[in-house]
ZADO-1210 file (C-alpha; in nm, 4 decimals, padded with zeros to 6 digits):
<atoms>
<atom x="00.0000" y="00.0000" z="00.0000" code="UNK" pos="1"/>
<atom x="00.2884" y="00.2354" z="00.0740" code="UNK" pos="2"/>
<atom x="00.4346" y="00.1672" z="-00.3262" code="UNK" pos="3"/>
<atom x="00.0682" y="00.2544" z="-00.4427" code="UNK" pos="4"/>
<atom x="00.0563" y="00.5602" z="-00.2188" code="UNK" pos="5"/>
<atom x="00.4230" y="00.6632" z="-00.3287" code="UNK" pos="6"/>
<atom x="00.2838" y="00.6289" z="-00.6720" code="UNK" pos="7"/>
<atom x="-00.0139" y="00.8180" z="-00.6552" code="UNK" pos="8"/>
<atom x="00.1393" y="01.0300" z="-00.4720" code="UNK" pos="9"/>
<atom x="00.4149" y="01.1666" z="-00.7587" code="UNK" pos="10"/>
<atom x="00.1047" y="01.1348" z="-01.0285" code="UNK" pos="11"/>
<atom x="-00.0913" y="01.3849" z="-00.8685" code="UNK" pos="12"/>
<atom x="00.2281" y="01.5736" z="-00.8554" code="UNK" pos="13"/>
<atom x="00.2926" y="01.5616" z="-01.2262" code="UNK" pos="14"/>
<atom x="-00.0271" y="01.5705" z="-01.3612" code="UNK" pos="15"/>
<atom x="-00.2209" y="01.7713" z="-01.1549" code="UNK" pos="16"/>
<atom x="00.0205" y="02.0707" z="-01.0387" code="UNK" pos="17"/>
<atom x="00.1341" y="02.1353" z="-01.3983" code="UNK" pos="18"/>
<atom x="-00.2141" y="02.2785" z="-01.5278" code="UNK" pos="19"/>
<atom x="-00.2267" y="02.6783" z="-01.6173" code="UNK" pos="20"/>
<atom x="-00.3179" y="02.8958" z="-01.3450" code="UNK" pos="21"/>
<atom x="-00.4447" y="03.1975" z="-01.5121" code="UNK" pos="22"/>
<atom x="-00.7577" y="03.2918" z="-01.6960" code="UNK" pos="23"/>
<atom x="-00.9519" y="03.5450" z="-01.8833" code="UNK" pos="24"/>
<atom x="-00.8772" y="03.7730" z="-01.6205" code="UNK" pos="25"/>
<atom x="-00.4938" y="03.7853" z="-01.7053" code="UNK" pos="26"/>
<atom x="-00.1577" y="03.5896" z="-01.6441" code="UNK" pos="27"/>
<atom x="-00.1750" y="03.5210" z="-01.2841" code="UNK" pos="28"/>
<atom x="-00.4592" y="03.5549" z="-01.2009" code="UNK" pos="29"/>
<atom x="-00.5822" y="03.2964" z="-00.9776" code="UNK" pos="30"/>
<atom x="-00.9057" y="03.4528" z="-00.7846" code="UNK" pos="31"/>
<atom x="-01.1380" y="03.1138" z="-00.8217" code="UNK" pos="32"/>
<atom x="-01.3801" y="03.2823" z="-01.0133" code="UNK" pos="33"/>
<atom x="-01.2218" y="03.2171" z="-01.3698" code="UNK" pos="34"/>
<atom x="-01.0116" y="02.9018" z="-01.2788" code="UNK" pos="35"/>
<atom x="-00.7623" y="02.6884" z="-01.4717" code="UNK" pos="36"/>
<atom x="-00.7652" y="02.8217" z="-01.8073" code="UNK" pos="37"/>
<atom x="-01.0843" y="03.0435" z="-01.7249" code="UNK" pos="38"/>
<atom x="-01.2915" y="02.7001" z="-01.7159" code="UNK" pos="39"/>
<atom x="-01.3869" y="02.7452" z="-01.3430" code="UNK" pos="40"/>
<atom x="-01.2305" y="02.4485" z="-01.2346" code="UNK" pos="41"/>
<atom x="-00.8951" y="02.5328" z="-00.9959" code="UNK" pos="42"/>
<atom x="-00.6129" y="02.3191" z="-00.9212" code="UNK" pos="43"/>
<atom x="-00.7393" y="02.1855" z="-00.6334" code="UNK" pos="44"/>
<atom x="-01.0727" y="01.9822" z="-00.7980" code="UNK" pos="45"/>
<atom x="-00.8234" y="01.9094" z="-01.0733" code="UNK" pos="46"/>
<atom x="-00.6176" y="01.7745" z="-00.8606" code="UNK" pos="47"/>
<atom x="-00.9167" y="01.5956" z="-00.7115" code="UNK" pos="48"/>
<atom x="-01.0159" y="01.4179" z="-01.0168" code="UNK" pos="49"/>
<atom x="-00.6808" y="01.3335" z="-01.1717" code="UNK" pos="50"/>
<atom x="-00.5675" y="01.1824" z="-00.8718" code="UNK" pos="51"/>
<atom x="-00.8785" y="00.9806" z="-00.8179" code="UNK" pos="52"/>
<atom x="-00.8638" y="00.8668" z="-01.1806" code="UNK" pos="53"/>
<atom x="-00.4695" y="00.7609" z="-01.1584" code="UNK" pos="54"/>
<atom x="-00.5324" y="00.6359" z="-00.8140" code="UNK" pos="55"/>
<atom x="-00.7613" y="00.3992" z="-00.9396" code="UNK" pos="56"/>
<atom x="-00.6166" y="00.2749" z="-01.2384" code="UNK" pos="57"/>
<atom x="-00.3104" y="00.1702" z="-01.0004" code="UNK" pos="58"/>
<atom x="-00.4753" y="00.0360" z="-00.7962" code="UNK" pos="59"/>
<atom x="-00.6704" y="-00.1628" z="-01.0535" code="UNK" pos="60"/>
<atom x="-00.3598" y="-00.2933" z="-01.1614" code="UNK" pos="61"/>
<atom x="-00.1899" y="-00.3804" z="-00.7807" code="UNK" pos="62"/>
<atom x="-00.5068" y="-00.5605" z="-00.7036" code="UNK" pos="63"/>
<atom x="-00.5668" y="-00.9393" z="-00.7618" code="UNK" pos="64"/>
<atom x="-00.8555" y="-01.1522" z="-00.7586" code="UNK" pos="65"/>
<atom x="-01.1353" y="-01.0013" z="-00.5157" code="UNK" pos="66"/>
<atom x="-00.9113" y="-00.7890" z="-00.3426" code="UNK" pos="67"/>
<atom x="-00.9170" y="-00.5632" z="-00.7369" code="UNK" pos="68"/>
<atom x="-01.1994" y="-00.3599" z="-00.6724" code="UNK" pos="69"/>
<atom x="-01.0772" y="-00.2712" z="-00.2999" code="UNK" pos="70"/>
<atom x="-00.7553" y="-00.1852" z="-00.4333" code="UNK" pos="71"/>
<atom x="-00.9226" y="00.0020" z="-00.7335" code="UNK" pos="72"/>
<atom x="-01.1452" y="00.1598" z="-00.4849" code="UNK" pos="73"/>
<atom x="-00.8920" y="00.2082" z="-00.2360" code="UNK" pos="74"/>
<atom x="-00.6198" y="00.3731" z="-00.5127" code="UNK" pos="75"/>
<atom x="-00.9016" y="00.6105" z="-00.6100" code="UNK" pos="76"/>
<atom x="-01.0032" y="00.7559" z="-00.2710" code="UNK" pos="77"/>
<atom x="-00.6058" y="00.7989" z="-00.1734" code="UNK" pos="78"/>
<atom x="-00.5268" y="00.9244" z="-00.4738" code="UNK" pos="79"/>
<atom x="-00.8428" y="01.1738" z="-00.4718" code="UNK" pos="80"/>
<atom x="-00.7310" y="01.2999" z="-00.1332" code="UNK" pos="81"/>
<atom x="-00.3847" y="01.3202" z="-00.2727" code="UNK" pos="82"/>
<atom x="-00.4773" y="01.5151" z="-00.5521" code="UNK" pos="83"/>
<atom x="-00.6686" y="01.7450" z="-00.3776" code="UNK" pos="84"/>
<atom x="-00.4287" y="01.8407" z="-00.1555" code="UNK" pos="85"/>
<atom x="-00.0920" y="01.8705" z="-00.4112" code="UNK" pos="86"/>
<atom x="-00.3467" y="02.0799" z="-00.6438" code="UNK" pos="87"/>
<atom x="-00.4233" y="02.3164" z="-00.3691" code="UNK" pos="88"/>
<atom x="-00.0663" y="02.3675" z="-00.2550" code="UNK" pos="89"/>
<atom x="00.1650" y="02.3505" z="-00.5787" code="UNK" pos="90"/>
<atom x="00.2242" y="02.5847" z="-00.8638" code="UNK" pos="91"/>
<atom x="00.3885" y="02.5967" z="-01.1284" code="UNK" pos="92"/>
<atom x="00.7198" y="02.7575" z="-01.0120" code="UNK" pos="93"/>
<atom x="00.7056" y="02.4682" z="-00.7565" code="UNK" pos="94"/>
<atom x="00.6898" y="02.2051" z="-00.9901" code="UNK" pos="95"/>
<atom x="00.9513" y="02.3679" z="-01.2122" code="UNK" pos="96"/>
<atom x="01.1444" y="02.3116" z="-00.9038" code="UNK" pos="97"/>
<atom x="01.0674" y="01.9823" z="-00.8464" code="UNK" pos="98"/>
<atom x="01.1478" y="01.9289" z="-01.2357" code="UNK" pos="99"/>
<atom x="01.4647" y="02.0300" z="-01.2469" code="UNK" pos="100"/>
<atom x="01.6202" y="01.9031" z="-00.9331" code="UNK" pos="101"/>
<atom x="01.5103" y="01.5807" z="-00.9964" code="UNK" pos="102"/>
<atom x="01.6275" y="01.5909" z="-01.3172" code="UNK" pos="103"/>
<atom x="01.9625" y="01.6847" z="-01.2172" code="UNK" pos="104"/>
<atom x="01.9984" y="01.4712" z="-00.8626" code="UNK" pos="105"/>
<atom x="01.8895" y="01.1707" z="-01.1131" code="UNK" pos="106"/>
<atom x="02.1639" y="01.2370" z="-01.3650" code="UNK" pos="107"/>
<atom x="02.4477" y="01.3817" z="-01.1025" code="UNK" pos="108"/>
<atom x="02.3759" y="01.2536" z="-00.7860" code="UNK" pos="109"/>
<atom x="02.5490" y="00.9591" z="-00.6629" code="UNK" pos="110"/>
<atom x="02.3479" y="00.6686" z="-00.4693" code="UNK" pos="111"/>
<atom x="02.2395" y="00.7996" z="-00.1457" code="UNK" pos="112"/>
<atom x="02.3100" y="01.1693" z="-00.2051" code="UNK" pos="113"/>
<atom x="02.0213" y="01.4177" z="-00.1201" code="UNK" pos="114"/>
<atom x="01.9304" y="01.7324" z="-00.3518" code="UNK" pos="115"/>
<atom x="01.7356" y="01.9899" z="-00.2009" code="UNK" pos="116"/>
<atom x="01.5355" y="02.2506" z="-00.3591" code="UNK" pos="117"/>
<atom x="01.2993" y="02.5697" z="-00.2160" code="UNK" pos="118"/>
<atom x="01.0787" y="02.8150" z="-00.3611" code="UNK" pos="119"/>
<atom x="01.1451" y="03.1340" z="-00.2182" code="UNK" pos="120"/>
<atom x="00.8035" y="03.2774" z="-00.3347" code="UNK" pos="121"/>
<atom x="00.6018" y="02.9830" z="-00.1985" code="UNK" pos="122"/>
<atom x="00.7870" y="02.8575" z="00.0816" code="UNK" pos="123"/>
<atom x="00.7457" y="02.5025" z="-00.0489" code="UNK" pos="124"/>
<atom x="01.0976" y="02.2627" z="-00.1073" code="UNK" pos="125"/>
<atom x="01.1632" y="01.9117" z="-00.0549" code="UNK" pos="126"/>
<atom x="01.4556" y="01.6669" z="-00.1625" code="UNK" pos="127"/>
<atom x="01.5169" y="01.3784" z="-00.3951" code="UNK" pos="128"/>
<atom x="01.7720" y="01.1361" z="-00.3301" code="UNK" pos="129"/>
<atom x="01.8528" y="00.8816" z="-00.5789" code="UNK" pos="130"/>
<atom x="01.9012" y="00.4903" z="-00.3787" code="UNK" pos="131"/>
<atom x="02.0254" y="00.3044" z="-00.6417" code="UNK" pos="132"/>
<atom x="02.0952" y="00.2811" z="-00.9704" code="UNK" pos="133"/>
<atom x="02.0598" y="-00.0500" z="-01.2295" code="UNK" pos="134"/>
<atom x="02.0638" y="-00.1513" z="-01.6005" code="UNK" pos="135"/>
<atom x="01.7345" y="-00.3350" z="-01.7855" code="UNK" pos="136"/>
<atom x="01.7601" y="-00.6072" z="-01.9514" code="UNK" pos="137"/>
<atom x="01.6566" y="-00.3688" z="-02.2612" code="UNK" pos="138"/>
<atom x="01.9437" y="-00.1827" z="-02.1935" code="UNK" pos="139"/>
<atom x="01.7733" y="00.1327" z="-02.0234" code="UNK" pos="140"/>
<atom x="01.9409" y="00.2943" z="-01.7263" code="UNK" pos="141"/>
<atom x="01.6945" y="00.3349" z="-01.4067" code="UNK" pos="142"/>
<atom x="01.7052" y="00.4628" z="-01.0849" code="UNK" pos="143"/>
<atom x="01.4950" y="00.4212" z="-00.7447" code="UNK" pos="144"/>
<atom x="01.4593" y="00.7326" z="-00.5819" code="UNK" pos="145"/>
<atom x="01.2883" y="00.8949" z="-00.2542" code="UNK" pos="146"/>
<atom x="01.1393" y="01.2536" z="-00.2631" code="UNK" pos="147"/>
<atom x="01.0035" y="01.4321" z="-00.0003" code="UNK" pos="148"/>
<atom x="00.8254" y="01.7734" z="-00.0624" code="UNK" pos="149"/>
<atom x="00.7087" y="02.0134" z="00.2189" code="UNK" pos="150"/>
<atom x="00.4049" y="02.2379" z="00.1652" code="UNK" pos="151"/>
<atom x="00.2549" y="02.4516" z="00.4303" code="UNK" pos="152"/>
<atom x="00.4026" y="02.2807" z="00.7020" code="UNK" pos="153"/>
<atom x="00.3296" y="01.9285" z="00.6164" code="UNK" pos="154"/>
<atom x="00.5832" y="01.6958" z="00.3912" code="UNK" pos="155"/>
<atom x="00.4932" y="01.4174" z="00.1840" code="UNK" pos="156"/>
<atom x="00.7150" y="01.1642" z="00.0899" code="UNK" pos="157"/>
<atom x="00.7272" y="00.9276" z="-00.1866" code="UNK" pos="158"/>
<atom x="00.9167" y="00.6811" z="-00.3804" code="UNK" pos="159"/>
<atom x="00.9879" y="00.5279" z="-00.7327" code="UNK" pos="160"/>
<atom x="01.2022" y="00.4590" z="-01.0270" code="UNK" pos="161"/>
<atom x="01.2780" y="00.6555" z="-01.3357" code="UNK" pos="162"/>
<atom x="01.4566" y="00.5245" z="-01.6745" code="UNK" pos="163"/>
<atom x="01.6757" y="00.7461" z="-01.8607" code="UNK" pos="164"/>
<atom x="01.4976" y="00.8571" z="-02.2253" code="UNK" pos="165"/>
<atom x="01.7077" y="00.8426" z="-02.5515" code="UNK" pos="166"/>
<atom x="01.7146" y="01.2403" z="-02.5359" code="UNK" pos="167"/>
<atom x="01.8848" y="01.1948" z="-02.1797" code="UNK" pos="168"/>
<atom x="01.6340" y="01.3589" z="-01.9944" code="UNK" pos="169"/>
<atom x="01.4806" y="01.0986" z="-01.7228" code="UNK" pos="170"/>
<atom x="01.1032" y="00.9675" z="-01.6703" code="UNK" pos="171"/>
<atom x="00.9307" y="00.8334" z="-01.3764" code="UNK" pos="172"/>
<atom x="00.8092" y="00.5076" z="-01.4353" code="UNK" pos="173"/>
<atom x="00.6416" y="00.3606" z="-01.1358" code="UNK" pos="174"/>
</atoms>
């Protein structure tokens, strides 16, 4: 459950923190009225929904047997919650952050060594260490990694492993 929480856990930080925050009313402006994109929607139910949707399909896939549809049901309601609350807190400077640390601690960093990055204007940081490092037997070059991020006060930590791309630039892949 921890694995499927990790999971969910960087989804809903990809996907859902990455949306526009500005509408009709002009870059920046984020005053709930026009939303994401001036649909009405913010981050936060985007967050809600893209989580719950990733959450489940995880979970849909960790589950076996009978215990599927708790798992599926189970992925969707942690990842909702997840969702919800990374939408709320993130924006996009944040997740540039997050971006380009990890990018660099997964090419640079040796095994065990912590990067560490903080948004001045937000507040919000956390880390990414790489843990170790291995070949497929495709050939692809991978990494298991922890990350941590802190927003208002509260830090949520996650795992997984990302394979480096042909163009050298490194994706998460569980």
């Amino acid at each position: 459950m921890k694995k499927l929480a990790s999971i969910i856990a960087l989804v809903s930080l990809a996907v859902a923190s990455c949306t526009p925050q500005y509408g009709p009313g002009g870059y920046g402006s984020n005053d709930g009225y026009n939303g994401v994109g001036g649909t009405g929607i913010n981050k936060q139910q985007i967050g809600t929904v893209l989580g719950g949707v990733g959450g489940g399909i995880l979970g849909n896939q960790v589950g076996k047997g009978q215990g599927k549809t708790v798992a599926t049901i189970g992925g969707a309601i942690l990842g909702g919650l997840l969702g919800n609350s990374v939408g709320q807190s993130l924006d996009r400077a944040d997740m540039q952050y997050i971006q380009s640390n990890s990018q660099a601690a997964l090419e640079r960093n040796a095994s065990g060594v912590t990067t560490k990055w903080v948004n001045p204007d937000s507040g919000n940081s956390g880390t990414i260490t790489p843990t170790r490092t291995y070949q497929t037997q495709g050939g692809s070059y991978c990494r298991e990694y922890s990350q941590t991020v802190m927003v208002g006060g509260q830090s949520q930590k996650a795992f997984g492993n990302a394979c480096r791309q042909p163009d050298g630039s490194w994706k998460i892949t569980s």
